[in-house]
N, C-alpha and C positions, 0 to 999 in steps of 0.2 A: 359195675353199677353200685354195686355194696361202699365199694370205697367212697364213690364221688358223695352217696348218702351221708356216707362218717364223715367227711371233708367240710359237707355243708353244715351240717350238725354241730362242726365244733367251729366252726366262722361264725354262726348266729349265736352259738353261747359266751362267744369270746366279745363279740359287737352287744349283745346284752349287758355281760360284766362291765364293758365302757360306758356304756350310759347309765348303767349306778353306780358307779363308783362316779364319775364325773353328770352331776345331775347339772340339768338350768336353773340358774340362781338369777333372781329378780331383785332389786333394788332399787325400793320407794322412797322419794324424799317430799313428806309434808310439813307443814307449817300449823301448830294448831296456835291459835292468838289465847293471848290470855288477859285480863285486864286486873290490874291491882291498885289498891288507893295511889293517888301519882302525890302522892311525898315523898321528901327524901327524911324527915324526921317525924318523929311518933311523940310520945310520953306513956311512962308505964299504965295500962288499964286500957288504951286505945284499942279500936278495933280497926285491926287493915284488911281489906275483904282482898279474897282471891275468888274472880271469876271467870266462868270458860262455858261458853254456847256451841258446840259445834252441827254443823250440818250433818245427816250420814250418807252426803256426799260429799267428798274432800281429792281436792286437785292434790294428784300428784306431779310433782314440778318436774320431776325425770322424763315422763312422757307426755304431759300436758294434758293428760285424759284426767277424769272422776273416777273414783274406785269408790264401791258401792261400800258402805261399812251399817246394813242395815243387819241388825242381830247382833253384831262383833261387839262383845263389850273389850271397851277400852279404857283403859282408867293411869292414873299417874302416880308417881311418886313426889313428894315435897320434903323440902330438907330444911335444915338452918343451921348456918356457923355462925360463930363470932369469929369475930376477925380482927379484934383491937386486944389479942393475946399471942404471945410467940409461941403456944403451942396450935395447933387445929383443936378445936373447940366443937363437937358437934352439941347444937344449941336448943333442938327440938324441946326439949324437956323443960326451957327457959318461958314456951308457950302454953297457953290452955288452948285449945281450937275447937272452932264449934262447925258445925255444917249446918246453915241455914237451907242451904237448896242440896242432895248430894249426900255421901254418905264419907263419913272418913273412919279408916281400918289401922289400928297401928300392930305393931310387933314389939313389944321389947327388950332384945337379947344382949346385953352389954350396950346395945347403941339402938337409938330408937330410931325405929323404920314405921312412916305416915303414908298409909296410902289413900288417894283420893279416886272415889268412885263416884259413876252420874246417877242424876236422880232417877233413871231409867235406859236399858239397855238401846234403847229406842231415843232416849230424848236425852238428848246429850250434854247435860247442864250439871254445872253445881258453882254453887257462891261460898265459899268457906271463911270464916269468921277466925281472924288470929289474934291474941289479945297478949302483947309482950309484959314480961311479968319482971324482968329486970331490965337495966341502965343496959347500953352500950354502943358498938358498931355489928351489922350483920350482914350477913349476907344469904339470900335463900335461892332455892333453885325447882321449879316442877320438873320432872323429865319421865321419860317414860320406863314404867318396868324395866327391870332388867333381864327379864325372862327372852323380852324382844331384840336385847343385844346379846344374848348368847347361841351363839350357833352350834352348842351341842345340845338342844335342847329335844325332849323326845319328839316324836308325830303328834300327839296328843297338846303338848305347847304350843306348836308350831304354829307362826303367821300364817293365815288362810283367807287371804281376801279379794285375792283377783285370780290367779293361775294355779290351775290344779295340777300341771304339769313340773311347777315351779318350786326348791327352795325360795322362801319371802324373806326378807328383810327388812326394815325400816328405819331401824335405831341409827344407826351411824351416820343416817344425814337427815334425820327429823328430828326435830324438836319444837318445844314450847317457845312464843316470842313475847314477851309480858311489855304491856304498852308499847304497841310497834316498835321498840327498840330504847323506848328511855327508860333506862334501871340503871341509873345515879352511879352510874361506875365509877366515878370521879372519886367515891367514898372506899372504893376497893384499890384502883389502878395502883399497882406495884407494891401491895401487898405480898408480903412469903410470909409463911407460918414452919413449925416442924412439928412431925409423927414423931411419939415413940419411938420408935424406930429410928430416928434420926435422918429424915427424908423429908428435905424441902419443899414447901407447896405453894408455887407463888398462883394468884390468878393469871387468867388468859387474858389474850387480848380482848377488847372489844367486843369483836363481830363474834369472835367463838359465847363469850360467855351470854350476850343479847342472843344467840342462838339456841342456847340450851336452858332459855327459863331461868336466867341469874335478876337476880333483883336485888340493892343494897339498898341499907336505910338506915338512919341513927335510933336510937330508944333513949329518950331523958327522964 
C-alpha cells in the first residue's frame, strides 16, 4: 500500500513539474487605430498631431471576443528616423512634442526613448503635438512597449487581461494602424540605411510597416 502511495506521489509531482514548465500561452492580436495629420509634407514649425481614442473594450481578432482593458494602463512608444541619410539616423531629438491631451515620458540614454501615455487609466486618449525642427525625409513609428514583447519578463510585468490561467501576449501580432493604412510609404519604399555596426536596414513591406504604426512624411 506504502508503495502504491510513493508511486502516486511521484506521478502527481511529475504531471505538476509538466504544467510549469510547459504553461498555456495566449495570444492576442489587436488593432489600436491611430489618426495623424494626412500629409505627406510639413515645413519647419508645423505642428502634426498624433491622436488615439481607444475604447477599454478592444476586439481581439484571434478569438473575435472583447477583452476588458478597464484599469490596465496601456500606453505606447513613438519614434523618428531620417531616412534621406546612408546611416540610421534616430531623429526624435530633431522634435520638440507637446501633449495637448495625454502625457509624454521620455528617457534619454545615448538614444532617446518617447513614451506616450493616456490622459487617464480609464480614458484612453491622448493628442500629441510634433513640431519638426529641421529639413528632411522621416519616418516615425508608435508601437507598443517593449516590455510586452519580451517573454522573460517577471510576473509583476506580465500581460494580465483576460486568462489567469494563461502566459499573455500581444506584441507580435498587435499593433498601431495610423489612418487606416495611408502612411505615404511611397516616401520610404526601398529605402536601406546602415548601423555602425555595418548592418543593413531596408524598410518592410507595406502591410508590415502600415501594421506597426510606420508613417512617413517630408519636412521643408
Amino acid at each position: 500500500m506504502y508503495k502504491n502511495l510513493l508511486l502516486l506521489f511521484i506521478i502527481a509531482v511529475a504531471i505538476s513539474s509538466c504544467l510549469t514548465s510547459n504553461p498555456c500561452l495566449k495570444y492576442y492580436s489587436f488593432e489600436f487605430p491611430v489618426k495623424v495629420t494626412a500629409q505627406d509634407t510639413f515645413s519647419v514649425g508645423d505642428t502634426i498631431w498624433y491622436e488615439m481614442d481607444l475604447s477599454n473594450q478592444l476586439l481581439d481578432k484571434n478569438s473575435g471576443s472583447y477583452i476588458d482593458f478597464t484599469d490596465y494602463e496601456l500606453y505606447f512608444s513613438l519614434n523618428f528616423s531620417k531616412v534621406d541619410t546612408g546611416m540610421v539616423y534616430g531623429a526624435t531629438l530633431l522634435f520638440d512634442l507637446y501633449a495637448e491631451v495625454g502625457e509624454i515620458k521620455q528617457n534619454v540614454n545615448g538614444f532617446a526613448y518617447t513614451y506616450i501615455h493616456f490622459d487617464d487609466v480609464n480614458n484612453k486618449k491622448f493628442r500629441i503635438g510634433v513640431i519638426p525642427k529641421h529639413k528632411g525625409v522621416f519616418s516615425s513609428s508608435i508601437s507598443l512597449p517593449s516590455y510586452l514583447c519580451n517573454k522573460e519578463v517577471s510576473d509583476t510585468e506580465r500581460l494580465n487581461i483576460g486568462s489567469e490561467n494563461c502566459i499573455e501576449y500581444m506584441c507580435d501580432e498587435s499593433g498601431a494602424k495610423i489612418n487606416n493604412g495611408n502612411i505615404n510609404y511611397y516616401l520610404v519604399d526601398g529605402v536601406c540605411q546602415w548601423t555602425t555596426d555595418s548592418l543593413e536596414i531596408c524598410y518592410g513591406t507595406y502591410d508590415e510597416s502600415a501594421s506597426k504604426g510606420g508613417f512617413a512624411f517630408v519636412v521643408n
